[in-house]
N, C-alpha and C positions, 0 to 999 in steps of 0.2 A: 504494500500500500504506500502511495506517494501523499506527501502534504505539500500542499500547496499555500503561502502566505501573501498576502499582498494587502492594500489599503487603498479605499476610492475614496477621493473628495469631491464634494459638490454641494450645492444650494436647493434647497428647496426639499419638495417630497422626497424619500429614498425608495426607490423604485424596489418597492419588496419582492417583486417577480425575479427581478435577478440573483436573488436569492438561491429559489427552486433551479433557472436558466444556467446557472452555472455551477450547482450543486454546492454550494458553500452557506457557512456560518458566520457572525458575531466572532471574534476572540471574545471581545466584553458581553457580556449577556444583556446589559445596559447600552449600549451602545445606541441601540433603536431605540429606546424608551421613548416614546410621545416622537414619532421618525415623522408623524402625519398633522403636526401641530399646524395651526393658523395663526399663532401668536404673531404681533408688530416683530420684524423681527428676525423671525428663526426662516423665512423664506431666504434672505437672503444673505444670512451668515455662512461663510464656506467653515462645512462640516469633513471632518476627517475618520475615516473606519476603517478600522483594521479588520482581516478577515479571512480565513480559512478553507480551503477544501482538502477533500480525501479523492484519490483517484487509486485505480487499480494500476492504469499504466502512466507512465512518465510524460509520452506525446499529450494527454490529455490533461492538461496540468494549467494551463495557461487560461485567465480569464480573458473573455468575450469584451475585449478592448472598446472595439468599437459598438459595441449593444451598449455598453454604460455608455459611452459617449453619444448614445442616439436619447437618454432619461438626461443629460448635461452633468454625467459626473465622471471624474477620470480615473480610471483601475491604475495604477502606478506597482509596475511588477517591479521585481528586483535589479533587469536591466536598464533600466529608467532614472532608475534613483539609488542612490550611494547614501543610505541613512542610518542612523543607530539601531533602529527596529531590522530586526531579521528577517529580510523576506528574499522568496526565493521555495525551490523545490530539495526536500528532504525524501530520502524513503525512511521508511517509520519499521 
C-alpha cells in the first residue's frame, strides 16, 4: 500500500467531492469543520489542507491537479513545493 500526502489551498467552499474523486482524507479531522460556512469572511480567506490517500499501486498516487483547479483550489504535491510538511509518496 502507497500513501500518498499533499495539501490544497483555496477560497471559498471545499469541494467535498474531491474527497471521494481522488480517494483521500483530512490528516486533521478538523480541518473541514464548518468547510461550507457563509460567514463575512471565510469565502474569501485562502485556506490550507493537508491531506492523504492510500493506493494499492505507486502510478496511482498523484492527485487530480487539474479537477481541484476546475472547484479554484491548488493540490500542491511534493514536486511543486520544497516545504517543512512531508509530502510526497511512501509505501507503508
Amino acid at each position: 500500500m502507497y500513501t500518498t500526502t499533499f495539501r490544497v489551498q483555496g477560497c471559498g467552499p471545499f469541494p467535498l467531492d474531491m474527497l471521494r474523486y481522488d480517494c483521500c482524507y483530512p490528516v486533521d479531522e478538523n480541518a473541514l469543520r464548518n468547510s461550507d460556512r457563509d460567514d463575512v469572511g471565510w469565502g474569501t480567506t485562502r485556506r490550507v489542507i493537508y491531506l492523504k490517500c492510500n493506493h494499492q499501486y505507486k502510478q496511482n498516487s498523484a492527485p487530480t491537479v487539474g479537477r481541484w483547479q476546475s472547484f479554484g483550489w491548488t493540490a500542491i504535491t511534493s514536486g511543486q513545493d520544497k516545504s517543512d510538511w512531508l509530502l510526497g509518496t511512501r509505501k507503508r
